[in-house]
N, C-alpha and C positions, 0 to 999 in steps of 0.2 A: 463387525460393524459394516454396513453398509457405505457404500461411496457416491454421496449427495451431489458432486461438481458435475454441473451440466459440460464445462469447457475443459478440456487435456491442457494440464499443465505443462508447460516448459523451463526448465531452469536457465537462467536469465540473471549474472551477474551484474548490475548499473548502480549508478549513484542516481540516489532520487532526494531532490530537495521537499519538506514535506512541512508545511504554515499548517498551525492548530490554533484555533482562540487561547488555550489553558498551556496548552505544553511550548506554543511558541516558533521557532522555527528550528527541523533540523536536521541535518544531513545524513541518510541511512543507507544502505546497502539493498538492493533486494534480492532474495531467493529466489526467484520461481515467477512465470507471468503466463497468464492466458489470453483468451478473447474476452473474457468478463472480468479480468481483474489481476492484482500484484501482490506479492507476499513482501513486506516490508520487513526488512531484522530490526528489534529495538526491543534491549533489554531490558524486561518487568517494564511494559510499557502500560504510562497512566493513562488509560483511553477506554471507553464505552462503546460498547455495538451499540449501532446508530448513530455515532456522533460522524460528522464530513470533515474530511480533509481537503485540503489545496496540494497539490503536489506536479513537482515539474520535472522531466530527466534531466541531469546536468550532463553538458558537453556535448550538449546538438544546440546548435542555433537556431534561434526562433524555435524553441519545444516549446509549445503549450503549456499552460496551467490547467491544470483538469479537476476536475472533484471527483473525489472518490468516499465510498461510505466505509465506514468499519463494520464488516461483519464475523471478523473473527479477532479472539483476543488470544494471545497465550506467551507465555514466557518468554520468548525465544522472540517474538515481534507480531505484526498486524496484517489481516488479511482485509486486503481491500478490494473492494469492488467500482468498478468504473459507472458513474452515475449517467446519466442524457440527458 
């Protein structure tokens, strides 16, 4: 299989606060972050490619809330992409 990521990954432990309209709000870990985007952990996660999240890092002041889209789903949690 080919390797689609336009951005190098880097593995990137943080807590990310993460507001969904359906799942609500909630505190994850992430894996891995690029220039385009973050791997969320969140297990058997109910969520749709294409749906937007809100999501903030905790334990920086004044982090931003940013939108991010879900473009990857799978077991283990969610790959997100940074929106503009």
């Amino acid at each position: 299989m080919s390797e689609l990521r336009t951005h190098a990954r880097t593995p990137a432990a943080m807590r990310l606060k993460i507001r969904h309209d359906r799942l609500g709000e909630l505190v994850v870990n992430t894996r891995d972050i690029s220039d385009g985007g973050v791997f969320a952990a969140i297990d058997n996660p109910d969520i749709t490619v294409g749906e937007q999240v809100h999501a903030q890092v905790m334990g920086i002041v004044a982090a931003p809330e940013l939108t991010l889209e879900v473009v990857r789903v799978a077991e283990d949690g969610i790959g997100l992409r940074f929106t503009k």
